[in-house]
N, C-alpha and C positions, 0 to 999 in steps of 0.2 A: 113765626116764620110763615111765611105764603109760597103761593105759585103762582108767577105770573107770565104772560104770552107776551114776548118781544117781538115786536117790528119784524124781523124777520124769519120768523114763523116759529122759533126754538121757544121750549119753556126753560124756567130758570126757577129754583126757589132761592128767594130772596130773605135776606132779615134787616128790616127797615132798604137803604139804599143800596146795601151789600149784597152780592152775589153770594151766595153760598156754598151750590151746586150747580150745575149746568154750562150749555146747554140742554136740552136732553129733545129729543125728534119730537114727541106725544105728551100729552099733558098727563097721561097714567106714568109715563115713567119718572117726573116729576115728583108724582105725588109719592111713588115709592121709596124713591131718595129722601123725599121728606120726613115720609115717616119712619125711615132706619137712622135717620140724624135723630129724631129724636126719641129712640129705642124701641117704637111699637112694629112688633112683630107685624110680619103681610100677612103670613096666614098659619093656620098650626102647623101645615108640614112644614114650611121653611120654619119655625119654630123650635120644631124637633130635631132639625135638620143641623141648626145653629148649637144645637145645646148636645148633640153627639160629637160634634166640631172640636166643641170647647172642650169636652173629655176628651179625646183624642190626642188634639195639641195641648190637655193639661192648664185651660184657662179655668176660670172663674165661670161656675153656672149662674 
């Protein structure tokens, strides 16, 4: 998957010709989408933040 800048200013991550996410305003918030599609954490406190979450509602750590 990528990120890429449409014509009209918005980014989008893409996989191949497919939309996947987006639009999204700035190309960081993009890339954030991107990287929670494909499970890597942004940073340790959303980390922590995610895996308090999941005890709480009783998911899977």
């Amino acid at each position: 998957m990528i990120v890429s800048k449409h014509p009209d200013g918005g980014y989008c991550v893409m996989n191949g010709a497919s939309i996947v996410a987006g639009p999204f305003e700035t190309n960081s918030d993009a890339w954030r989408a991107l990287d929670r599609l494909e499970g890597d954490p942004i940073n340790p406190a959303e980390k922590k933040s995610e895996w308090i979450a999941s005890k709480i509602i009783g998911g899977a750590a």
